[in-house]
PDB file of N, CA, C and O in Angstrom:
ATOM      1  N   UNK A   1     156.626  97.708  55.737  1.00  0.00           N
ATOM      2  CA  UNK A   1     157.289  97.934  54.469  1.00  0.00           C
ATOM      3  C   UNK A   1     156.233  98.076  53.383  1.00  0.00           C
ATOM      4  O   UNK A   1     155.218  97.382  53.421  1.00  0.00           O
ATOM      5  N   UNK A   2     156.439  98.911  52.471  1.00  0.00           N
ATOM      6  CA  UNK A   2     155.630  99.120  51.502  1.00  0.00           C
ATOM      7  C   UNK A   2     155.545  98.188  50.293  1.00  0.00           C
ATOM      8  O   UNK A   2     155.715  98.725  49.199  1.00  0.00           O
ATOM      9  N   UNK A   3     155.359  97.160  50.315  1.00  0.00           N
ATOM     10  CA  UNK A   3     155.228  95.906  49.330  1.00  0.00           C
ATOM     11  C   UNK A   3     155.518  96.607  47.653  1.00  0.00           C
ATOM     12  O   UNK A   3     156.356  96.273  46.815  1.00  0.00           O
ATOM     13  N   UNK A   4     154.522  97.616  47.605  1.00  0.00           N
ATOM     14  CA  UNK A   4     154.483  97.922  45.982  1.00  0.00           C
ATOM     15  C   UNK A   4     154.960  98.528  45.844  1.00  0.00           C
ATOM     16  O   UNK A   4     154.906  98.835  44.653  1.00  0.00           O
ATOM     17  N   UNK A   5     156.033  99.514  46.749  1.00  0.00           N
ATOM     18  CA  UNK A   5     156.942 100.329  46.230  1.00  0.00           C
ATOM     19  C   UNK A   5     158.226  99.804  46.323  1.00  0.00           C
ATOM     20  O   UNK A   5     159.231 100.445  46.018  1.00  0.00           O
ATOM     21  N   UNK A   6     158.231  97.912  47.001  1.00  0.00           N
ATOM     22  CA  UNK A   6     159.340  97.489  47.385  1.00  0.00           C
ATOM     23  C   UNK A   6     159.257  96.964  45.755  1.00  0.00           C
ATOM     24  O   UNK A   6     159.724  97.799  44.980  1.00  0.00           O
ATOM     25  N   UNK A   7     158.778  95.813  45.160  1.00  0.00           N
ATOM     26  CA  UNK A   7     158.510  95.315  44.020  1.00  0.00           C
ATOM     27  C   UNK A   7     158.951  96.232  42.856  1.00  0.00           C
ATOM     28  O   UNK A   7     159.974  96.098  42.186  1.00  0.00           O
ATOM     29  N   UNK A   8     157.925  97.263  42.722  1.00  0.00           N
ATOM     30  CA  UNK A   8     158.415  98.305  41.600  1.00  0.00           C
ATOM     31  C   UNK A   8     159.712  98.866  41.144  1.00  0.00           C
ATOM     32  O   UNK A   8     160.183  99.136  40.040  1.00  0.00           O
ATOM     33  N   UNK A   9     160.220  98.965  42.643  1.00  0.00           N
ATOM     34  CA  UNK A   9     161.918  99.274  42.598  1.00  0.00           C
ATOM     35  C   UNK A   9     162.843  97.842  42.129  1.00  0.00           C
ATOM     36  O   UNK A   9     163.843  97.759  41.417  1.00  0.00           O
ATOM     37  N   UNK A  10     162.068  96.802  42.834  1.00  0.00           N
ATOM     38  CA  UNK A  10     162.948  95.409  42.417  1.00  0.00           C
ATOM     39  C   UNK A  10     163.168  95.380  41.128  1.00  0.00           C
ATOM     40  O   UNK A  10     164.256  95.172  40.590  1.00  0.00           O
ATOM     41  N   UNK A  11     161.837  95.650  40.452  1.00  0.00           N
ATOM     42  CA  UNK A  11     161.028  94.979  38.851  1.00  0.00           C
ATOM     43  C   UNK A  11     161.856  95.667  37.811  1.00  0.00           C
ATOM     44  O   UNK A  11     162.125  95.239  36.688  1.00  0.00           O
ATOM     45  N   UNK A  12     162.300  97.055  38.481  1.00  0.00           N
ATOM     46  CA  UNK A  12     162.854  98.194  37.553  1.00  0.00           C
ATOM     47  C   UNK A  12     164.569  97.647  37.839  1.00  0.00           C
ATOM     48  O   UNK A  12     165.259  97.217  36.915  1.00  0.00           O
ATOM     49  N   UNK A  13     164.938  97.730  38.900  1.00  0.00           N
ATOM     50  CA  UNK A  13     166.540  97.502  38.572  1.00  0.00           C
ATOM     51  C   UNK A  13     166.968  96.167  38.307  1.00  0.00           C
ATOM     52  O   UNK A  13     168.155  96.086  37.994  1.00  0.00           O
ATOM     53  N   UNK A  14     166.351  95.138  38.346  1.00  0.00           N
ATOM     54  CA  UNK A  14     166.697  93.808  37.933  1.00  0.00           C
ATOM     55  C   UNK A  14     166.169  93.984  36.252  1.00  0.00           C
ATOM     56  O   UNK A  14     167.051  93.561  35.504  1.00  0.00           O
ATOM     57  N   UNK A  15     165.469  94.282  35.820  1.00  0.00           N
ATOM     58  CA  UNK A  15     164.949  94.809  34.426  1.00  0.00           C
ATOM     59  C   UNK A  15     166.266  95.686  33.951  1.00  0.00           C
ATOM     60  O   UNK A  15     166.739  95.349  32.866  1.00  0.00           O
ATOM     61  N   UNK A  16     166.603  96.258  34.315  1.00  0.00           N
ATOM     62  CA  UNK A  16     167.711  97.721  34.122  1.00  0.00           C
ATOM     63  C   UNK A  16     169.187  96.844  33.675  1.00  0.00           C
ATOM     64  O   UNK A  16     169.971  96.934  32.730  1.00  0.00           O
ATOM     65  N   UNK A  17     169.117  96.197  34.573  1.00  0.00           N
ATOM     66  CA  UNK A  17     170.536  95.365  34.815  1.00  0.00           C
ATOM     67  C   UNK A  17     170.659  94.411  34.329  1.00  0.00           C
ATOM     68  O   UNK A  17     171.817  94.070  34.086  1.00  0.00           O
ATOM     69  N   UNK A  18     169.579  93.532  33.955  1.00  0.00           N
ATOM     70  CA  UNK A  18     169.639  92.149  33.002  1.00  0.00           C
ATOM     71  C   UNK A  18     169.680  92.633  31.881  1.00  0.00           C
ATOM     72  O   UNK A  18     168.872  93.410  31.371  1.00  0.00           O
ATOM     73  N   UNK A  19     171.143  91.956  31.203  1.00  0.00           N
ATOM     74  CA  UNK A  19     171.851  91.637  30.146  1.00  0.00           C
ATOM     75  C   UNK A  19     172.954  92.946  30.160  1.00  0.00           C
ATOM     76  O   UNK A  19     173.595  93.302  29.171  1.00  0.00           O
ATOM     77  N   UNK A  20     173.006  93.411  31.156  1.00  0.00           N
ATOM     78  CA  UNK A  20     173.801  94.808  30.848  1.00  0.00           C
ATOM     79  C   UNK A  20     175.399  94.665  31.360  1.00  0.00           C
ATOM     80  O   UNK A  20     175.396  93.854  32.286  1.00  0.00           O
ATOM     81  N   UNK A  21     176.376  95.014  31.173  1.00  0.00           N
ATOM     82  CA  UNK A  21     177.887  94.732  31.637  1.00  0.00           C
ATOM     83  C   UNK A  21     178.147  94.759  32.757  1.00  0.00           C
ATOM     84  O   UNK A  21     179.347  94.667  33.018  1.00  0.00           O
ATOM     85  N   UNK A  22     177.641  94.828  33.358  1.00  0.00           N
ATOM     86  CA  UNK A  22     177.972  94.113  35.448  1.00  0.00           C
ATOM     87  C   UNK A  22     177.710  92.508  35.051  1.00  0.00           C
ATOM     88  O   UNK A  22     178.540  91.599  35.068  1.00  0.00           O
ATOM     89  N   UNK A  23     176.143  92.440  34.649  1.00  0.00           N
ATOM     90  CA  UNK A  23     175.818  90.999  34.341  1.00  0.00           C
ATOM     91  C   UNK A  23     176.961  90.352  33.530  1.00  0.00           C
ATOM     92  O   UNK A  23     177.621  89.406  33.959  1.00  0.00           O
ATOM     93  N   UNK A  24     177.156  90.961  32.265  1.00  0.00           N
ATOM     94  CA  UNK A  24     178.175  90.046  31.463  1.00  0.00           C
ATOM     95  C   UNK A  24     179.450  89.556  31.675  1.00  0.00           C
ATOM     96  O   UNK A  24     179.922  88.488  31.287  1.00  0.00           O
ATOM     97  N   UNK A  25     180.173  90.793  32.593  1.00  0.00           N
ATOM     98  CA  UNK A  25     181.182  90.533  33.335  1.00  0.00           C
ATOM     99  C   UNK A  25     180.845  89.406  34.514  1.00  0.00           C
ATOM    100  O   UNK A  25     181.655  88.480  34.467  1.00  0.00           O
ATOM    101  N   UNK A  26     179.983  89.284  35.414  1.00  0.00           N
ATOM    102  CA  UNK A  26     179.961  88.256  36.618  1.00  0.00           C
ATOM    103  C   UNK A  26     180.006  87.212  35.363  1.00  0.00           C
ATOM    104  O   UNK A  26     181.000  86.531  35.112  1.00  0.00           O
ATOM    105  N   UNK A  27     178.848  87.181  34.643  1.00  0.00           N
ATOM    106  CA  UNK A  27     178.797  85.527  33.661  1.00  0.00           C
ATOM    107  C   UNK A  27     180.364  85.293  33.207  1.00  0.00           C
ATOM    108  O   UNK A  27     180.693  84.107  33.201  1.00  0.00           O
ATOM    109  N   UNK A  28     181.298  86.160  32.857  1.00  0.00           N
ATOM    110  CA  UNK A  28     182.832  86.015  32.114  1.00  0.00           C
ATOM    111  C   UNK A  28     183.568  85.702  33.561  1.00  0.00           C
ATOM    112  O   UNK A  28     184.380  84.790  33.402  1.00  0.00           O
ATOM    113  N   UNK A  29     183.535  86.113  34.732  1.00  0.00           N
ATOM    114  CA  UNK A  29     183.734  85.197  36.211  1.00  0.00           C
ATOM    115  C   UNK A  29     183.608  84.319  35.927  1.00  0.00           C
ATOM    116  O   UNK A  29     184.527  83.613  35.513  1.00  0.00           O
ATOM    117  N   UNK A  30     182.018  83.840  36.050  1.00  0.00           N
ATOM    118  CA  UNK A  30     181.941  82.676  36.388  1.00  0.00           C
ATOM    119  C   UNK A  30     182.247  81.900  35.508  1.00  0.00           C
ATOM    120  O   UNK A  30     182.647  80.910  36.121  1.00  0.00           O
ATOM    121  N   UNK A  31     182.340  81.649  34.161  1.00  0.00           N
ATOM    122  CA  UNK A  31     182.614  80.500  33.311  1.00  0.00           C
ATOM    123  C   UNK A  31     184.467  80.821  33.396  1.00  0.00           C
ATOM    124  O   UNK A  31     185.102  80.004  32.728  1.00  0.00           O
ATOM    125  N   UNK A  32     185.096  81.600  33.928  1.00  0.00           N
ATOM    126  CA  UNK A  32     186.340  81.282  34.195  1.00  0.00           C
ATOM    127  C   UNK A  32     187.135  81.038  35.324  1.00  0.00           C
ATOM    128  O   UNK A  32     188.337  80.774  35.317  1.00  0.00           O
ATOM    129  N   UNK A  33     186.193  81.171  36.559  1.00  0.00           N
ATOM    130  CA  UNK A  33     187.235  81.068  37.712  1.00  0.00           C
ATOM    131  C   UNK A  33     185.984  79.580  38.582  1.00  0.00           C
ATOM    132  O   UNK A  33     184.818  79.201  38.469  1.00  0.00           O
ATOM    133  N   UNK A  34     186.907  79.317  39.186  1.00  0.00           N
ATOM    134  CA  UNK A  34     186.075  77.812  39.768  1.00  0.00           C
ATOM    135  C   UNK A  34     185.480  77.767  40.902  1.00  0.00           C
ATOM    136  O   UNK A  34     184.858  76.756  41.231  1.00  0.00           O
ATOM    137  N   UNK A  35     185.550  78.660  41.555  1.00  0.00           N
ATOM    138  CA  UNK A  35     184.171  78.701  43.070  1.00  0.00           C
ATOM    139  C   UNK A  35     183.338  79.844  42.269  1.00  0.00           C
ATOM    140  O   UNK A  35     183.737  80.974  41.991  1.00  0.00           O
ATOM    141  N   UNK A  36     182.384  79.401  42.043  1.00  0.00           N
ATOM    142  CA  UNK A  36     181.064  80.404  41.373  1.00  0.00           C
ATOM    143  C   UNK A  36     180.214  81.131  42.692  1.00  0.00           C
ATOM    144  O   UNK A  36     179.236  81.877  42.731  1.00  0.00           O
ATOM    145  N   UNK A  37     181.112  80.515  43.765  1.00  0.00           N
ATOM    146  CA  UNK A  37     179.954  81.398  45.084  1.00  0.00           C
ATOM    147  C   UNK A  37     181.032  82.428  45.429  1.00  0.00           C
ATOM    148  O   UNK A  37     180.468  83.184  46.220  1.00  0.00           O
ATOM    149  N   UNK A  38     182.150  82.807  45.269  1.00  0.00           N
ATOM    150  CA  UNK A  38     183.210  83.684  45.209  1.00  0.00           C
ATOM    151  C   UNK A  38     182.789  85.190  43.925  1.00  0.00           C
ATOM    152  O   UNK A  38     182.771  86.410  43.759  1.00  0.00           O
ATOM    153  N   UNK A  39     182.580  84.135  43.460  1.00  0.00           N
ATOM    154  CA  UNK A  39     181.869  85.259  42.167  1.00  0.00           C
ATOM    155  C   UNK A  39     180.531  85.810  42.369  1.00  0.00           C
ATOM    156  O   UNK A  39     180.099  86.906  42.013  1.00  0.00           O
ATOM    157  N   UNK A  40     179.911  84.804  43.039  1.00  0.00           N
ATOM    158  CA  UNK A  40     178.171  85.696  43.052  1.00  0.00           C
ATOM    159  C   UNK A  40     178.512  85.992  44.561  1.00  0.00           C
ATOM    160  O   UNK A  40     177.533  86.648  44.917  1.00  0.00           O
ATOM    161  N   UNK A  41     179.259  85.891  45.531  1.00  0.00           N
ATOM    162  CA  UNK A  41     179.545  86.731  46.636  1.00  0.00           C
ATOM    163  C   UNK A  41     180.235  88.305  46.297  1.00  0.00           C
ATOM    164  O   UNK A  41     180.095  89.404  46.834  1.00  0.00           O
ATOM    165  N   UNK A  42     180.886  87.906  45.355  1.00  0.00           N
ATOM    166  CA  UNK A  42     181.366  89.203  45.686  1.00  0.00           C
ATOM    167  C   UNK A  42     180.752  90.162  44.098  1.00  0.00           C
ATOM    168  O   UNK A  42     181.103  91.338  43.992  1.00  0.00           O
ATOM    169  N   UNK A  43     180.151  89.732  43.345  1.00  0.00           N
ATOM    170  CA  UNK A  43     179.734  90.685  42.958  1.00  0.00           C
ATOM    171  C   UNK A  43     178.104  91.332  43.144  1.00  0.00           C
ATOM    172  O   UNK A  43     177.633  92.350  42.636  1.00  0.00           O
ATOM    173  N   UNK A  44     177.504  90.402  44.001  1.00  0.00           N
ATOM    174  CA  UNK A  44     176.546  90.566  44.741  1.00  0.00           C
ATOM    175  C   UNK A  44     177.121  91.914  45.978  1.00  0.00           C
ATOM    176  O   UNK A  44     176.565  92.980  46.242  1.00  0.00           O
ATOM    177  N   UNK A  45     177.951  91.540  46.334  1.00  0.00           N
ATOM    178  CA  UNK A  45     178.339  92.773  47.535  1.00  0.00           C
ATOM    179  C   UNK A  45     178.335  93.736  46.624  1.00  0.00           C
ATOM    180  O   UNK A  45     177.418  94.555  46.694  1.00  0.00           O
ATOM    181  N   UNK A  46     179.586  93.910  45.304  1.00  0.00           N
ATOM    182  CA  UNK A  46     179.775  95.386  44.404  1.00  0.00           C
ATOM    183  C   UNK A  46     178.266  95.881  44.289  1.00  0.00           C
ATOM    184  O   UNK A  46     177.909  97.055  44.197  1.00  0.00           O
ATOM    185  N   UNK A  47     177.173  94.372  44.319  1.00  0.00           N
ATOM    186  CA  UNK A  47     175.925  95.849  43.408  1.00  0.00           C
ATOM    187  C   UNK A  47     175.077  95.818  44.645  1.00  0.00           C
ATOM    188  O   UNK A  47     173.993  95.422  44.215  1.00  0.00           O
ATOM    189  N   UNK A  48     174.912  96.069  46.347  1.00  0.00           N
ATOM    190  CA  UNK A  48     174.743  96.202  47.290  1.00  0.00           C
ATOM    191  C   UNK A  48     175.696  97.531  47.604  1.00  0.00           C
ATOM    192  O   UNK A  48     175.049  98.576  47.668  1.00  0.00           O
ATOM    193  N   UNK A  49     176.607  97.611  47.734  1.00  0.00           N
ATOM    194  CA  UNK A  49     177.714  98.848  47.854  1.00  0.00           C
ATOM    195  C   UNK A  49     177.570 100.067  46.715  1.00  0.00           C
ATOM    196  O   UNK A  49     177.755 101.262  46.950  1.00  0.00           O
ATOM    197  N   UNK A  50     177.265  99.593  45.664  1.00  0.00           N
ATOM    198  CA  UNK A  50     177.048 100.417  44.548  1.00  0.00           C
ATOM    199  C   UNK A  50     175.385 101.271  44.954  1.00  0.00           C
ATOM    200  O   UNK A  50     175.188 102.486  44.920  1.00  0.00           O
ATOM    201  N   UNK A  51     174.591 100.418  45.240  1.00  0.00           N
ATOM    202  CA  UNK A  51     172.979 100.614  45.571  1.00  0.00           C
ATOM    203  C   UNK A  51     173.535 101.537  46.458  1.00  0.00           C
ATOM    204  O   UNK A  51     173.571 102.740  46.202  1.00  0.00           O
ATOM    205  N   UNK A  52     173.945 101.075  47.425  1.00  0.00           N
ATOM    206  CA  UNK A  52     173.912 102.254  48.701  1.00  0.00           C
ATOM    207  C   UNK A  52     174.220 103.655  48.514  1.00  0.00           C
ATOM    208  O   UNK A  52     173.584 104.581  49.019  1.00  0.00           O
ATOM    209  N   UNK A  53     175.640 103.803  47.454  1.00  0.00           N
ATOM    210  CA  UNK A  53     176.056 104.816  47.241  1.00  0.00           C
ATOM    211  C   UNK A  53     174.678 105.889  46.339  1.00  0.00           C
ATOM    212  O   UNK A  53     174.145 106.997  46.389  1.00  0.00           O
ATOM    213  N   UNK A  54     174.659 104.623  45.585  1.00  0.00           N
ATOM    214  CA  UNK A  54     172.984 105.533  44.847  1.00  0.00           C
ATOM    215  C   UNK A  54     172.230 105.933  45.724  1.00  0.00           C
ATOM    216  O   UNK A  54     171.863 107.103  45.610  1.00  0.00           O
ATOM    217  N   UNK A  55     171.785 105.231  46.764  1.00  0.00           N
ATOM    218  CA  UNK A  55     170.535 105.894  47.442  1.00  0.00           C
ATOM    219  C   UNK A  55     171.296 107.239  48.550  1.00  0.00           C
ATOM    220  O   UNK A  55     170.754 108.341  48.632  1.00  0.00           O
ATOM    221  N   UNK A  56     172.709 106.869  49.393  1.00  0.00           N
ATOM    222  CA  UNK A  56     172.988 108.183  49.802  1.00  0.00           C
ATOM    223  C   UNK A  56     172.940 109.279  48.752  1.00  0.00           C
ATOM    224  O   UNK A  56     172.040 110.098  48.938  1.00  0.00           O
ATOM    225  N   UNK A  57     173.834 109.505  47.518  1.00  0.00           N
ATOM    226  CA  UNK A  57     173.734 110.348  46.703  1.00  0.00           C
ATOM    227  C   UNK A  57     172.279 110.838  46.085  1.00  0.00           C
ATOM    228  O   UNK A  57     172.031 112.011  45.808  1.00  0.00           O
ATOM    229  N   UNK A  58     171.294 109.652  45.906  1.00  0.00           N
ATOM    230  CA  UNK A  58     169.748 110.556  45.751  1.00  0.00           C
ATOM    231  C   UNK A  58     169.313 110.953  46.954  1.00  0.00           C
ATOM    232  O   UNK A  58     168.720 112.028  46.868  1.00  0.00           O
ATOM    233  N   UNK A  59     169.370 110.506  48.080  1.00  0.00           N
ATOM    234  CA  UNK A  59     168.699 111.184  49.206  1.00  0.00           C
ATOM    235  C   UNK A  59     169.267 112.522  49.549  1.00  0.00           C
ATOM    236  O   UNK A  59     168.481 113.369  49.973  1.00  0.00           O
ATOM    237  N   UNK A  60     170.679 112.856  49.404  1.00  0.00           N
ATOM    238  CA  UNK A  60     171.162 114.122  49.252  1.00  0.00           C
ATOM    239  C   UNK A  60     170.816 114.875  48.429  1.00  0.00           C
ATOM    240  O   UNK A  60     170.233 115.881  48.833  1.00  0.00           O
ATOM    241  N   UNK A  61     171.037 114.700  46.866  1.00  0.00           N
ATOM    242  CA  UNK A  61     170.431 115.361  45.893  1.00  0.00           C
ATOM    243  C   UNK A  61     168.793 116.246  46.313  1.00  0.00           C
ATOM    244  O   UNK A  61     168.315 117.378  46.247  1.00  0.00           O
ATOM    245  N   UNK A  62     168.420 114.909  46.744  1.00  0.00           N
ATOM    246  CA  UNK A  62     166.524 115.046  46.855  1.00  0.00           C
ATOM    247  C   UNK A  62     166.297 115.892  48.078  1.00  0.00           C
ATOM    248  O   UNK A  62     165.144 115.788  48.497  1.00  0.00           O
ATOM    249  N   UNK A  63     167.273 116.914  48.950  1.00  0.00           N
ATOM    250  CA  UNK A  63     167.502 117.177  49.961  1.00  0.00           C
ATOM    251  C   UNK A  63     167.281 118.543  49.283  1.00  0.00           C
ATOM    252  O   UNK A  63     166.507 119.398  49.713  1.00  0.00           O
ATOM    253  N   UNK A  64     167.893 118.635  48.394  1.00  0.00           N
ATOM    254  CA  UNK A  64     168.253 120.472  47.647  1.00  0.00           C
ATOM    255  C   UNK A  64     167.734 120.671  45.935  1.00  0.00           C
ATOM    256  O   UNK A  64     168.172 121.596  45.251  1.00  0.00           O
ATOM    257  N   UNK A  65     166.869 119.776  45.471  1.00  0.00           N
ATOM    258  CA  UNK A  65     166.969 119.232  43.981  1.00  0.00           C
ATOM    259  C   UNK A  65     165.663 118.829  44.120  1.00  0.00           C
ATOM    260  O   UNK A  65     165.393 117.683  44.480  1.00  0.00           O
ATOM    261  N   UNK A  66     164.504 119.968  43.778  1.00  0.00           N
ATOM    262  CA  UNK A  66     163.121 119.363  43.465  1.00  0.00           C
ATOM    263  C   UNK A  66     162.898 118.141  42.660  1.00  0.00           C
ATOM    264  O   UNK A  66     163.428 117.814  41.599  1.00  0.00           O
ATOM    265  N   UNK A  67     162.031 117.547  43.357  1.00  0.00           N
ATOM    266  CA  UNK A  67     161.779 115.852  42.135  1.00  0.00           C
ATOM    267  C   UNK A  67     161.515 115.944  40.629  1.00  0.00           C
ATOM    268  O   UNK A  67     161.878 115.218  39.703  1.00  0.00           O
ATOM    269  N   UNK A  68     160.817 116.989  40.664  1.00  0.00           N
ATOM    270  CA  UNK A  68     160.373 117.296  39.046  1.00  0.00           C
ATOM    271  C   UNK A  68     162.030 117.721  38.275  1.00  0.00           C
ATOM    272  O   UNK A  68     162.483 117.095  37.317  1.00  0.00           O
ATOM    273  N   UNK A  69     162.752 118.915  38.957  1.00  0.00           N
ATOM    274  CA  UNK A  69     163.952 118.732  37.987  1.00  0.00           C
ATOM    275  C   UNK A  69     164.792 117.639  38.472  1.00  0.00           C
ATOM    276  O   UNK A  69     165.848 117.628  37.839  1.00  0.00           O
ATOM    277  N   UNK A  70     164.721 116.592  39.472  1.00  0.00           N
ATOM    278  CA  UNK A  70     165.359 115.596  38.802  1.00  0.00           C
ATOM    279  C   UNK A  70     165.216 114.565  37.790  1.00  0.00           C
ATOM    280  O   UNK A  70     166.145 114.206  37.067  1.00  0.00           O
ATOM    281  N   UNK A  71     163.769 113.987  37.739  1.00  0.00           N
ATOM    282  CA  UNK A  71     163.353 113.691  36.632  1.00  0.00           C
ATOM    283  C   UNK A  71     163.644 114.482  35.499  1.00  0.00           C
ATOM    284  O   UNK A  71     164.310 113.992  34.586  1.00  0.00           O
ATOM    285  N   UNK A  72     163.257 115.566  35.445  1.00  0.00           N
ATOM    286  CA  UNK A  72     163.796 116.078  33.614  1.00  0.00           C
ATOM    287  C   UNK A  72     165.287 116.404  33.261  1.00  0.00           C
ATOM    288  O   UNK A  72     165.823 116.861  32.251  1.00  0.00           O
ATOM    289  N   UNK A  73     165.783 115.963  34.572  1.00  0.00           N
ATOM    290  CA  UNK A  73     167.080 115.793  34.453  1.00  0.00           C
ATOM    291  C   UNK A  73     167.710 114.989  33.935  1.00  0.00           C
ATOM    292  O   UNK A  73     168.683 115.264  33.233  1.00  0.00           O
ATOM    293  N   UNK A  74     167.280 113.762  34.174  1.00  0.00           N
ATOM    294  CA  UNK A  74     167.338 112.090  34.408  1.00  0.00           C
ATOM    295  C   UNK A  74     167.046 111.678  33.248  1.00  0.00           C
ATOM    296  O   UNK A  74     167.627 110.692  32.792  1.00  0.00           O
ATOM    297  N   UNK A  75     165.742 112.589  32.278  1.00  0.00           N
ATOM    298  CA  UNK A  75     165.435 112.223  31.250  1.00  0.00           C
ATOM    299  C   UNK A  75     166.335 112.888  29.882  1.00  0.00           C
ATOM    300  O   UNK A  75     166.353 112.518  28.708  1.00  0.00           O
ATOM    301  N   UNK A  76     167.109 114.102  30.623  1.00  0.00           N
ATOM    302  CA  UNK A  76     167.467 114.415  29.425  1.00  0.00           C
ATOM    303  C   UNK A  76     168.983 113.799  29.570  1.00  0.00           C
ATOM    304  O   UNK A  76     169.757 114.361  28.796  1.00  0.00           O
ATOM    305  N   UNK A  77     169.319 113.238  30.013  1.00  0.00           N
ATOM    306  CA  UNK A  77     170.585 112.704  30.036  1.00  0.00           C
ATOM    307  C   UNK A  77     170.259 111.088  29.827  1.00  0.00           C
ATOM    308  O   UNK A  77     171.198 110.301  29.707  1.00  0.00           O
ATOM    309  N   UNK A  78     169.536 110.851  29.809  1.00  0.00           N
ATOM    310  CA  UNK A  78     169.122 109.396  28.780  1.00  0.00           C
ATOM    311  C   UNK A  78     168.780 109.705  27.372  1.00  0.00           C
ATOM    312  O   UNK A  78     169.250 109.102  26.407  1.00  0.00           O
ATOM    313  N   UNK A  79     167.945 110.668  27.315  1.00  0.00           N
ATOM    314  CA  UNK A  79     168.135 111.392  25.633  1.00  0.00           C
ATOM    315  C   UNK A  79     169.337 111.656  25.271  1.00  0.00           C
ATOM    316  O   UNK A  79     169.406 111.705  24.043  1.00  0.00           O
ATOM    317  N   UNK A  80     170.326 111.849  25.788  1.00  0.00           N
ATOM    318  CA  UNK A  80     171.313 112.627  25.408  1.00  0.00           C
ATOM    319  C   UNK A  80     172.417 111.493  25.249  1.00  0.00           C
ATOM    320  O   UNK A  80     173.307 111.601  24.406  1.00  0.00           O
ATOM    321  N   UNK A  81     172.281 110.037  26.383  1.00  0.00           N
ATOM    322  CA  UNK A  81     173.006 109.066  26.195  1.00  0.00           C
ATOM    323  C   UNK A  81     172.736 108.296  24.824  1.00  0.00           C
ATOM    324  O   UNK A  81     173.556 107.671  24.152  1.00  0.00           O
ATOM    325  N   UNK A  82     171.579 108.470  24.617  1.00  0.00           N
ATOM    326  CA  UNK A  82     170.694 107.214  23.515  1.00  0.00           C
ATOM    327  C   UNK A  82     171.178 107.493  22.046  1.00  0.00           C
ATOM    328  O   UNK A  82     171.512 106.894  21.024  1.00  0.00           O
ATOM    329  N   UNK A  83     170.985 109.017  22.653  1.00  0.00           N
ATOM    330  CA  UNK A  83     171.506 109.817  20.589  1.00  0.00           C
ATOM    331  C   UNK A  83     172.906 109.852  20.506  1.00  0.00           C
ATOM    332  O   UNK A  83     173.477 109.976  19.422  1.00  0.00           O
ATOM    333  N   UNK A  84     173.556 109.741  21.680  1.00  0.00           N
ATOM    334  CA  UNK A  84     175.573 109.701  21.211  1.00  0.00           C
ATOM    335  C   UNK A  84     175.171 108.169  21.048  1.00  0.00           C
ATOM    336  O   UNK A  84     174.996 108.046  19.836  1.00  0.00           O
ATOM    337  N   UNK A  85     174.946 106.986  21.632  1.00  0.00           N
ATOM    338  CA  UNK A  85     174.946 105.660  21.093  1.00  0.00           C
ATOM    339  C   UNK A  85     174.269 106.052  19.992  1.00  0.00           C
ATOM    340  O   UNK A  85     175.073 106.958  19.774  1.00  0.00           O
ATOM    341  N   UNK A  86     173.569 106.154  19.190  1.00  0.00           N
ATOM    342  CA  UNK A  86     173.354 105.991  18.106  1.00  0.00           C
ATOM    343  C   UNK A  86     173.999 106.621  16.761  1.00  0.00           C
ATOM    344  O   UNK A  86     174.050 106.150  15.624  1.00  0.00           O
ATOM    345  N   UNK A  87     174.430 107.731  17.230  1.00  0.00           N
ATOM    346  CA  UNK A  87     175.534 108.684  15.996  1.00  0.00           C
ATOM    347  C   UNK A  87     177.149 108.187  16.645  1.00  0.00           C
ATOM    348  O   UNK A  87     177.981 109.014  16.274  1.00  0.00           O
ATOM    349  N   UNK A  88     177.605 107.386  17.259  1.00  0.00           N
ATOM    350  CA  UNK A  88     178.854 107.732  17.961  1.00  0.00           C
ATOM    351  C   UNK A  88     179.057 106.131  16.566  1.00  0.00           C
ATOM    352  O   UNK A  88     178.301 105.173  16.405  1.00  0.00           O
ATOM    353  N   UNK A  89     180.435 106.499  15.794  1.00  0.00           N
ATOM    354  CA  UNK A  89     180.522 105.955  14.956  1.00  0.00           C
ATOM    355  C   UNK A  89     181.027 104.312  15.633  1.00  0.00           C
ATOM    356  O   UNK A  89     181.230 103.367  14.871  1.00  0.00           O
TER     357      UNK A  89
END
């Protein structure tokens, strides 16, 4: 296994995902329902099931979809998310 390409990927989606609404929702679970391993079971599975679907859908993409236009793809649709959050009244 490739250690630093395992890490880098960790560093980036746990970074990505902390504080973001998957997180806030499990935390609104858990301070309301009373087995907290029901809650980090199963929303641990949603973002395992969710991952997977990401990596089939990029490994397909990356099948027919040079890397370079997916990146400037990737980037302009984060430009494009960042500036409607910021003008979207």
């Amino acid at each position: 296994m490739n250690l630093k390409l395992f890490f880098t990927i960790f560093i980036s989606v746990f970074l990505a995902e902390f504080g973001d609404k998957t997180q806030l929702a499990t935390m609104g679970f858990a301070a309301t329902q009373p087995s907290k391993w029901v809650v980090f079971l199963a929303s641990a599975s949603a973002l395992v099931l969710s991952s997977l679907v990401g990596v089939l859908v990029g490994s397909t993409i990356g099948e027919h979809v040079n890397a370079h236009h997916i990146k400037r793809i990737a980037g302009a649709l984060f430009l494009a998310i960042g500036i409607w959050l910021i003008i979207k009244p």
